[in-house]
N, C-alpha and C positions, 0 to 999 in steps of 0.2 A: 681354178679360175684362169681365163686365158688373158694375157697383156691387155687386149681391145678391153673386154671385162673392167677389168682391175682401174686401167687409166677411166675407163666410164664411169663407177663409182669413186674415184676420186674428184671428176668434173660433177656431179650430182652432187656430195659432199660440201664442194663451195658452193654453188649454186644455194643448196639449205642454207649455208653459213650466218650468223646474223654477226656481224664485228664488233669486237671489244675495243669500242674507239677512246684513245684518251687524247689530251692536246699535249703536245711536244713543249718541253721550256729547252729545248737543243737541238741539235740535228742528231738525227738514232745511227746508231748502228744497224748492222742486220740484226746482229744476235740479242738487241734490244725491243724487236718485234717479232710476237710469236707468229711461226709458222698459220696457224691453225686460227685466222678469225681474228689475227692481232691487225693495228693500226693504227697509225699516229697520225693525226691532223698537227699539221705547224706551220709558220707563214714565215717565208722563205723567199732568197733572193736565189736564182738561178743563171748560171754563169756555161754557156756552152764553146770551145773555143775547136774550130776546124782547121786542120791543115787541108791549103787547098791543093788541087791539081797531085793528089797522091797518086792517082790512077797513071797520069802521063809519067811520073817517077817512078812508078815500077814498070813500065812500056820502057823510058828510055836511058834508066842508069843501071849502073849495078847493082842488085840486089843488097851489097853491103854499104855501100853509101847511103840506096834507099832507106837501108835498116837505120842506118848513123843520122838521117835527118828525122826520122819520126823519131825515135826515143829521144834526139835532144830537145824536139819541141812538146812531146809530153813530158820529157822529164822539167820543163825550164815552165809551162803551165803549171805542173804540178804544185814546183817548187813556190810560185806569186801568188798560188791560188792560198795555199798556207801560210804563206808570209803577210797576208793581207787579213787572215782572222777566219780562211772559209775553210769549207771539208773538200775533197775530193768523193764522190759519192759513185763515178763511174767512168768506163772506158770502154769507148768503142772503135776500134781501128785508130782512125786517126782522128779523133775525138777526144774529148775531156769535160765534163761535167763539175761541175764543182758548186756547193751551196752556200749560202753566207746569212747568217742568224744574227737577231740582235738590233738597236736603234740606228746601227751604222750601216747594215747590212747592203745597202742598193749604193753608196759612195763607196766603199770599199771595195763592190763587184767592179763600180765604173772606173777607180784607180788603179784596180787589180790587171783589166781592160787593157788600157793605155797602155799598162805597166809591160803587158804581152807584146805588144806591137809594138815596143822600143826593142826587146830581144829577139822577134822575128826579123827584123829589118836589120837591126845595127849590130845583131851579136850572129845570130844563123845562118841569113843570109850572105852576110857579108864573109862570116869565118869557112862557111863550106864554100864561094865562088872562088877565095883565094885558096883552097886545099885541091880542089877540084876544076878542071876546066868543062867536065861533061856539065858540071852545075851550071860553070857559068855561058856555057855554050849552048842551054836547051832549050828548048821550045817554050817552055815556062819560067817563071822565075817564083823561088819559094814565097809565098804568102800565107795569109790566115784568112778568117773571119771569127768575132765573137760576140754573137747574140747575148742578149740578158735581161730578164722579165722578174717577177716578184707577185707574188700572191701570196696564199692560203693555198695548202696543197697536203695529199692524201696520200699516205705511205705505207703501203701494205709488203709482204715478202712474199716472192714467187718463189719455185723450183721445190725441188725437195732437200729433206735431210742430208748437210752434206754436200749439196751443191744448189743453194739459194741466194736471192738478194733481193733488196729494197727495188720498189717499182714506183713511180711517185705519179699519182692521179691527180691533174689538174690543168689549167693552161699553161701555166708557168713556163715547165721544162719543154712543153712540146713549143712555146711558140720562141725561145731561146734556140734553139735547135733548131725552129728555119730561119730564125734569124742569122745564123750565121754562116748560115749558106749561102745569102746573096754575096755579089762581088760586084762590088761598085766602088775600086779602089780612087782614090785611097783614103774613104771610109771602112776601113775594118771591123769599126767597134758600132754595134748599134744596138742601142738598150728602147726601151718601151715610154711609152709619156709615165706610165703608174711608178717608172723607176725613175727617171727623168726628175720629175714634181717631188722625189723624197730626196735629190740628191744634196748635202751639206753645200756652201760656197767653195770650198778647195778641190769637190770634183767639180764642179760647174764651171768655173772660171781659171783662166791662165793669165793674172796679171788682172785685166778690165776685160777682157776679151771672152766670148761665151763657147768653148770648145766642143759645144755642141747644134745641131743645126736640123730641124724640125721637116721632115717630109712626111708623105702616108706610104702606106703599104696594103697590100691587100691580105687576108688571112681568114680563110675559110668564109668564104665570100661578105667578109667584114673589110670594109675600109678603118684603117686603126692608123692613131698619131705616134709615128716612132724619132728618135734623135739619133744621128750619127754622127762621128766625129773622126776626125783627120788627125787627133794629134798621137801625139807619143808620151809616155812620163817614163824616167830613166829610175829604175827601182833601188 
């Protein structure tokens, strides 16, 4: 059987496939969903956080600096994304994914949020412009953005044996992910009204004050209520 063959009855194979669907009381691992027709429905908070202007950092620094600012801003999402109750679920360049389960799940993304944007500005920013002067002499200045949305969403595992992972079907992760594309500083953080409307009073409010501020957006040619916010919380 030749490769073209072989990958053909494998995409025919799903195609048939009917899913052996159950609901999630957690977020899955890979190795928690079978390859073959497995999937998990679970209703999830999703947290996408971008380093921005990476493309101009690898144009105009050294590749070892470059290196030294993406790893410490995955490594310091990573670290808020777990310290705040959520998973890390995936990584893409200079990306980070992260999910949050549970009654708390949408105030904990948005604390987790802020909690980002206190150590992109006052610990990254600041600790690389004083090690480096190409940092603080470039055409850009380190930033972020981090979308965040919350639904019901569908979890299936791609790839093969060996070299697979969770794929998650729903709006949720896709419209977190252009969420935090926009740049419209210095709103960083912008989560969705569905997360918005579950959030506790200690994300919501700083004092009497409402840290967050109500515009639309467009999104697959849907006008949709989203909230952004300006502040910081020091973790």
């Amino acid at each position: 059987m030749s490769k073209c063959d072989e990958i053909s009855k494998d995409i025919q194979a799903t195609i048939d496939t009917q899913w052996n669907k159950r609901n999630g009381n957690k977020i899955p691992n890979t190795e928690d969903v079978a390859l073959a027709g497995g999937a998990v429905e679970i209703d999830a908070t999703f947290l996408y956080a971008d380093l921005a202007s990476s493309s101009k950092m690898a144009k105009e620094l050294d590749r070892r600096v470059t290196a030294k600012i993406l790893k410490s801003f995955l490594t310091a999402v990573s670290k808020l994304v777990k310290h705040n109750g959520g998973k890390i679920v995936s990584f893409d360049g200079d990306r980070v994914m992260g999910v949050f389960y549970g009654d708390s799940k949408n105030s904990s993304a948005a604390k987790c949020a802020l909690q980002i944007k206190h150590i992109v500005q006052n610990v990254i920013k600041v600790k690389f412009e004083k090690k480096y002067d190409t940092v603080k002499d470039a055409s850009f200045s380190i930033d972020h953005g981090v979308g965040i949305d919350t639904g019901t969403v569908f979890a299936v595992r791609g790839g093969v044996r060996g070299a697979s992972d969770l794929i998650w079907i729903e709006r949720a992760p896709n419209l977190a992910a252009k969420l935090s594309d926009i740049r419209e500083s210095p709103y960083q953080t912008i989560i969705t009204r569905r997360v918005y409307d579950c959030l506790n009073d200690g994300s919501k409010y700083a004092g009497d004050k409402n840290m967050w501020k109500s515009t639309t957006w467009e999104f697959l040619d849907e006008t949709i209520m989203v909230y952004r916010s300006s502040y910081t919380w020091e973790p």
